[in-house]
Backbone atoms as SQL, in Angstrom:
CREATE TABLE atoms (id INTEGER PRIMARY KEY, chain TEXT, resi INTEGER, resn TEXT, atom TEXT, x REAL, y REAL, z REAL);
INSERT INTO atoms VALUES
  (1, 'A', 1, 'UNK', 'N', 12.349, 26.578, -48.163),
  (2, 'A', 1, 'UNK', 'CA', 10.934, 26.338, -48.019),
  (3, 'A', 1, 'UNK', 'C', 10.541, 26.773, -46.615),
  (4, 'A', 2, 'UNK', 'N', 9.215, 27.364, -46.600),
  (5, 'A', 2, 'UNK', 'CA', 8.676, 27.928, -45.171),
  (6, 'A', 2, 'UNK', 'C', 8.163, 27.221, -44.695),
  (7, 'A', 3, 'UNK', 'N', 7.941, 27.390, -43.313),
  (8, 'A', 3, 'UNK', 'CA', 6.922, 26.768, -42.776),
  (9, 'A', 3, 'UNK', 'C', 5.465, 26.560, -43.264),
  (10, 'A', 4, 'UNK', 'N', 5.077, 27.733, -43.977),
  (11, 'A', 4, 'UNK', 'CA', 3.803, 28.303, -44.930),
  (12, 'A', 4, 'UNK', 'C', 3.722, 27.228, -46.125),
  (13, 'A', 5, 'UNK', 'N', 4.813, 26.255, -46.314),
  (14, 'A', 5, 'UNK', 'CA', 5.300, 25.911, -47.469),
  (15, 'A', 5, 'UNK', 'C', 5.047, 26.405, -49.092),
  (16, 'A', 6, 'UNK', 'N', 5.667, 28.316, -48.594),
  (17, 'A', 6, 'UNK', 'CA', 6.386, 28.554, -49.719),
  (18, 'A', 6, 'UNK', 'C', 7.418, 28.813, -50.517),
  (19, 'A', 7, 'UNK', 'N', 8.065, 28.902, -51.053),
  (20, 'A', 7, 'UNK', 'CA', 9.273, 28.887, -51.533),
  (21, 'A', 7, 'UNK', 'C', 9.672, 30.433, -51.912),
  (22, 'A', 8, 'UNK', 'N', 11.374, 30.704, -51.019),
  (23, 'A', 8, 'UNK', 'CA', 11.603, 31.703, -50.887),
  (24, 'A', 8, 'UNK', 'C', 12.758, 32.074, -51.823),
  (25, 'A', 9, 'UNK', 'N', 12.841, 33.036, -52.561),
  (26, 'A', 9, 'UNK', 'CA', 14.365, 32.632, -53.740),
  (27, 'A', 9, 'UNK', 'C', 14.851, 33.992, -53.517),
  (28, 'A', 10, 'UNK', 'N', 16.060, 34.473, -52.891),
  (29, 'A', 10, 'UNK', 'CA', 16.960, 35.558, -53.194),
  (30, 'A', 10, 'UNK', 'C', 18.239, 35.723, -53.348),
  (31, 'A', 11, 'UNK', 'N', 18.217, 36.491, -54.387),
  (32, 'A', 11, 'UNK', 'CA', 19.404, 36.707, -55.009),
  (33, 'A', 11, 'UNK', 'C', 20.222, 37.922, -54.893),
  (34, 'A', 12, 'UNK', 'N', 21.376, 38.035, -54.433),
  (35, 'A', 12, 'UNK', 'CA', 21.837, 39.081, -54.296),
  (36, 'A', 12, 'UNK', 'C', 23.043, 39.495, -55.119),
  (37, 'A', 13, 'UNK', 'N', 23.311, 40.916, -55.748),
  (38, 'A', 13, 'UNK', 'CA', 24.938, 41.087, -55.764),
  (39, 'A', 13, 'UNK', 'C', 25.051, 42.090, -55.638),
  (40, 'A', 14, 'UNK', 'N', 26.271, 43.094, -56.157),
  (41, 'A', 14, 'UNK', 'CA', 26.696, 44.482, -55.890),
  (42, 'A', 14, 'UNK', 'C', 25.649, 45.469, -56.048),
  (43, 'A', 15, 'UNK', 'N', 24.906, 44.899, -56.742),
  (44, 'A', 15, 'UNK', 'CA', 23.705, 46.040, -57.415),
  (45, 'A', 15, 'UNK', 'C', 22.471, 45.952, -57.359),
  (46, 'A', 16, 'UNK', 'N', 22.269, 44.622, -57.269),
  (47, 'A', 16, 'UNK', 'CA', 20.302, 44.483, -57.254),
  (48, 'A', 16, 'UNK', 'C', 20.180, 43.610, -56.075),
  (49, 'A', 17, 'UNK', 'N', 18.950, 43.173, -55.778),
  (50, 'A', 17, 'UNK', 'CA', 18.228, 42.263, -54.737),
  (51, 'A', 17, 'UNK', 'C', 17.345, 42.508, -55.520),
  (52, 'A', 18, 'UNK', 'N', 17.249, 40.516, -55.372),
  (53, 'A', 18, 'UNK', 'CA', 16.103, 40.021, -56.007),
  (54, 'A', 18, 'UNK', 'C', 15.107, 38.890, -55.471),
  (55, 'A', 19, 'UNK', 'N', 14.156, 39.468, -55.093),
  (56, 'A', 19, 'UNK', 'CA', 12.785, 38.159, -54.205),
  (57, 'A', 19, 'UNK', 'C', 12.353, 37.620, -54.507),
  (58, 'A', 20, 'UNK', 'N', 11.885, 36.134, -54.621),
  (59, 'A', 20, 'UNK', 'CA', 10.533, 35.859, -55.519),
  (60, 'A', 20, 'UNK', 'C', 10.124, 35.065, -54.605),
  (61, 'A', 21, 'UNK', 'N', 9.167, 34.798, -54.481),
  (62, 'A', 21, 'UNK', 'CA', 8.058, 34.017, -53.566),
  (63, 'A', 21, 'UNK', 'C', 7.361, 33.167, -54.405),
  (64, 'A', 22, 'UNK', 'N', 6.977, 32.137, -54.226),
  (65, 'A', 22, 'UNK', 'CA', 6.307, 30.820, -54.828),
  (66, 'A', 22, 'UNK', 'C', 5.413, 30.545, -54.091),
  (67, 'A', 23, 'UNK', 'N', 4.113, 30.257, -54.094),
  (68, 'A', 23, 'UNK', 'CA', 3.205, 29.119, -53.438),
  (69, 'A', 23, 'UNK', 'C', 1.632, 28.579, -53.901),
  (70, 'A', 24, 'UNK', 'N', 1.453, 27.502, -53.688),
  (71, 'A', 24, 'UNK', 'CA', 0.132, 27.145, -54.395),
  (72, 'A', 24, 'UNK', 'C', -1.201, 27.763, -53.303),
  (73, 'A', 25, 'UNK', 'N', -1.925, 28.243, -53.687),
  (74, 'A', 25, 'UNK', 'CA', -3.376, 28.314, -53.050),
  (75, 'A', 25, 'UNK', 'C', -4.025, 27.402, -52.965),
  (76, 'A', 26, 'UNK', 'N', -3.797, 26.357, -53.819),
  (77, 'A', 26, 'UNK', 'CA', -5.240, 25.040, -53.719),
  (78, 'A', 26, 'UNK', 'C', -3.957, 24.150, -54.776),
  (79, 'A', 27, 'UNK', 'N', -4.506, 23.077, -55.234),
  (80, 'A', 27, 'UNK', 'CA', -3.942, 22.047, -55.987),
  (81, 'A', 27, 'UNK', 'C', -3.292, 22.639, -57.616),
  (82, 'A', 28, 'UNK', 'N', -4.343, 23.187, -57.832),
  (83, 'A', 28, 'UNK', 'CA', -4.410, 23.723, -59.566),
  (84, 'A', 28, 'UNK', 'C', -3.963, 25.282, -59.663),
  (85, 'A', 29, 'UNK', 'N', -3.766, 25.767, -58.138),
  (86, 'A', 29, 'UNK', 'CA', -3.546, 27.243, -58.206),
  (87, 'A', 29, 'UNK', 'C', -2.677, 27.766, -57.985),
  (88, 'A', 30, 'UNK', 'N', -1.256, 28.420, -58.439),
  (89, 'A', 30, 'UNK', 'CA', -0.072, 28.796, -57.986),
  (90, 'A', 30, 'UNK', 'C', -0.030, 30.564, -57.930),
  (91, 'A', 31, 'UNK', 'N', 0.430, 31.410, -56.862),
  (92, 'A', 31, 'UNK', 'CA', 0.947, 32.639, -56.974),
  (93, 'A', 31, 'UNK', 'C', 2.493, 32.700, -56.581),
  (94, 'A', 32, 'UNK', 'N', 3.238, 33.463, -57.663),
  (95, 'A', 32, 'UNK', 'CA', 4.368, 34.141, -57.586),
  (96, 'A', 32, 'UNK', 'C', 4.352, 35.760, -57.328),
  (97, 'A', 33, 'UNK', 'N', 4.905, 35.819, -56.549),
  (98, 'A', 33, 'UNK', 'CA', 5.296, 37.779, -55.983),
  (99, 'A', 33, 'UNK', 'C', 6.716, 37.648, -56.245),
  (100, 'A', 34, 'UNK', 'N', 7.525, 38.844, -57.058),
  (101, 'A', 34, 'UNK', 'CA', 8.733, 39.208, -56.979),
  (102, 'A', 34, 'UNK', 'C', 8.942, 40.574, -57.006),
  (103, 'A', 35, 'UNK', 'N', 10.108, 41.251, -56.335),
  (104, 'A', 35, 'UNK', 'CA', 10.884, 42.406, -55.625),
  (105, 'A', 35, 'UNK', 'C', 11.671, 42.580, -56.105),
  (106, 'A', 36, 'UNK', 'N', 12.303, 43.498, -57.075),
  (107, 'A', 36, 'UNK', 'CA', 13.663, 44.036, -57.410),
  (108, 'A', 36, 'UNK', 'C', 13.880, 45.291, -56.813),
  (109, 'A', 37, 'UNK', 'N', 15.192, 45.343, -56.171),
  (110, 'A', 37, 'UNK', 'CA', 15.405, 46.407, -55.819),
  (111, 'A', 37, 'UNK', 'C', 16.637, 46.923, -56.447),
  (112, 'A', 38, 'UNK', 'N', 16.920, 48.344, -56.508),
  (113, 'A', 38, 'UNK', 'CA', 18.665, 48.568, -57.199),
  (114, 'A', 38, 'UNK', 'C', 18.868, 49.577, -56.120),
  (115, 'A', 39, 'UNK', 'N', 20.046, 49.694, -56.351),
  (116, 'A', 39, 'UNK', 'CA', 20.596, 50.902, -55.474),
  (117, 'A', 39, 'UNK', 'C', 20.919, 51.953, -55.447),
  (118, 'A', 40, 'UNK', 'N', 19.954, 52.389, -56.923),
  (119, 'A', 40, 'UNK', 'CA', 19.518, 53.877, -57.021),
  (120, 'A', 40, 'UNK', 'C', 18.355, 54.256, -57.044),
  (121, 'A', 41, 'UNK', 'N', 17.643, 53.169, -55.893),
  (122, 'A', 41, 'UNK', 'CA', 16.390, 53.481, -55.673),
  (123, 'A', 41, 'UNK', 'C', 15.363, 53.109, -56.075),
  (124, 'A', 42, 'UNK', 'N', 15.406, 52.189, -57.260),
  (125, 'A', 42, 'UNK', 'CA', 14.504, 51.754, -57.915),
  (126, 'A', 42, 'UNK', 'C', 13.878, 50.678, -57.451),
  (127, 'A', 43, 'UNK', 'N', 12.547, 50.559, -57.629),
  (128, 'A', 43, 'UNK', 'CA', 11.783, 48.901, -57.191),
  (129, 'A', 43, 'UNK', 'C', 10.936, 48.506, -57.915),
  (130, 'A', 44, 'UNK', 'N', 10.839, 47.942, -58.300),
  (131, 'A', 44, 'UNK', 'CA', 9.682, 46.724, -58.896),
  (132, 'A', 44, 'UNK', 'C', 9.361, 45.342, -58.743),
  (133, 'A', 45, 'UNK', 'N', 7.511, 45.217, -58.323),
  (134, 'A', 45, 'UNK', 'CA', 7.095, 44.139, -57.708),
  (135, 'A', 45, 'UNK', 'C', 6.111, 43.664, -58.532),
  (136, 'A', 46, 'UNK', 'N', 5.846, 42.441, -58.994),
  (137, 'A', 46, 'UNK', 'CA', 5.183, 41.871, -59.531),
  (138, 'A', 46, 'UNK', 'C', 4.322, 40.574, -59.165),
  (139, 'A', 47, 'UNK', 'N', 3.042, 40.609, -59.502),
  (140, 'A', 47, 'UNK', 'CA', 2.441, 39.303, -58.980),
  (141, 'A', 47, 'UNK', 'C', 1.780, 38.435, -60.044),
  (142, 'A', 48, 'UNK', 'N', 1.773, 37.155, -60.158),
  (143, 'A', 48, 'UNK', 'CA', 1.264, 36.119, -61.237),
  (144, 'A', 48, 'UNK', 'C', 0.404, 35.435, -60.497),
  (145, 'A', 49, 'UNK', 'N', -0.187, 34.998, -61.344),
  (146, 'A', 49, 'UNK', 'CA', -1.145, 33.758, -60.498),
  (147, 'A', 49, 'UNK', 'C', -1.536, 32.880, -61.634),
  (148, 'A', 50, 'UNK', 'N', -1.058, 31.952, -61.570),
  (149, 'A', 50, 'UNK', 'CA', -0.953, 30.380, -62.809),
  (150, 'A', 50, 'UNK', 'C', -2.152, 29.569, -62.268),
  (151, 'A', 51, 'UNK', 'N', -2.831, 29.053, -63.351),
  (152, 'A', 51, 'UNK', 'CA', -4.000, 27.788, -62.970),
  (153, 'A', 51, 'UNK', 'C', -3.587, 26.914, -64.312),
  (154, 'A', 52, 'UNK', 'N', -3.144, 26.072, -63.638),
  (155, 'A', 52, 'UNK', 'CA', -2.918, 24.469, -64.381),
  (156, 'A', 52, 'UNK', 'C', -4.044, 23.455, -64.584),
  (157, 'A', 53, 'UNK', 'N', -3.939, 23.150, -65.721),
  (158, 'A', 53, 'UNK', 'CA', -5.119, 22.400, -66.037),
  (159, 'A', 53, 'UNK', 'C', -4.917, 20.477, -65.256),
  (160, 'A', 54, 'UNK', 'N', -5.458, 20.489, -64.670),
  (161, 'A', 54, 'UNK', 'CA', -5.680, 18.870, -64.010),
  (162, 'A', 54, 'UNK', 'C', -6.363, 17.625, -64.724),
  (163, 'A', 55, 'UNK', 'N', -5.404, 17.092, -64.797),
  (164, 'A', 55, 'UNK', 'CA', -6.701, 15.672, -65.501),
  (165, 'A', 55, 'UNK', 'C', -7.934, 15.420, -64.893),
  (166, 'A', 56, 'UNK', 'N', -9.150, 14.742, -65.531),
  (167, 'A', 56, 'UNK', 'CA', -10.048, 14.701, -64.420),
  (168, 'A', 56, 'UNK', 'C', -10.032, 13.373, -64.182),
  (169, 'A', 57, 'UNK', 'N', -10.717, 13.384, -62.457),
  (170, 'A', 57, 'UNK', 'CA', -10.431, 12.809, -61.936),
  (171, 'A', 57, 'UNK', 'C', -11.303, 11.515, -62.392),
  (172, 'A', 58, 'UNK', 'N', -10.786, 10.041, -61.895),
  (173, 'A', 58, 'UNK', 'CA', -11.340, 8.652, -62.676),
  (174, 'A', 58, 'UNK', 'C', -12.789, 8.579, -61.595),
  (175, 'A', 59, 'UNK', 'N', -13.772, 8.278, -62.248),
  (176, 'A', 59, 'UNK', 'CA', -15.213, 7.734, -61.585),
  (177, 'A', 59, 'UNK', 'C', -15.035, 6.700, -60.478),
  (178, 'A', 60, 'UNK', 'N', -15.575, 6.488, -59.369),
  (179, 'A', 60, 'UNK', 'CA', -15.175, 5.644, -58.481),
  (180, 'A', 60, 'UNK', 'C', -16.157, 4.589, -58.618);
C-alpha cells in the first residue's frame, strides 16, 4: 500500500511482468490500471473503473 493509499501488485517470472494498480477515487468509485509486459516485446495496459452501488444513507 502507498502512501497515495493505493495498492500496488507485481508479479514477476522468467517471462512476463505483471502491474496492477488499485485505488478508490471517492467512496463508491474504484480504478484499476494493469501492465503486462513479455520479453518479446509485447505490452498491454488496461484501465477499469468500478462504481458500487451504496446503501442509502438513514435520515437523521
Amino acid at each position: 500500500m502507498g502512501e497515495d493509499q493505493a495498492l500496488t501488485l507485481i508479479l514477476e517470472d522468467n517471462t512476463n511482468y505483471v502491474e496492477e494498480r488499485i485505488w478508490f477515487a471517492s467512496d463508491n468509485f474504484r480504478l484499476r490500471t494493469s501492465l503486462i509486459k513479455s520479453p518479446n516485446g509485447f505490452s498491454q495496459t488496461t484501465f477499469y473503473s468500478e462504481i458500487r452501488k451504496l446503501p442509502p444513507k438513514e435520515a437523521a
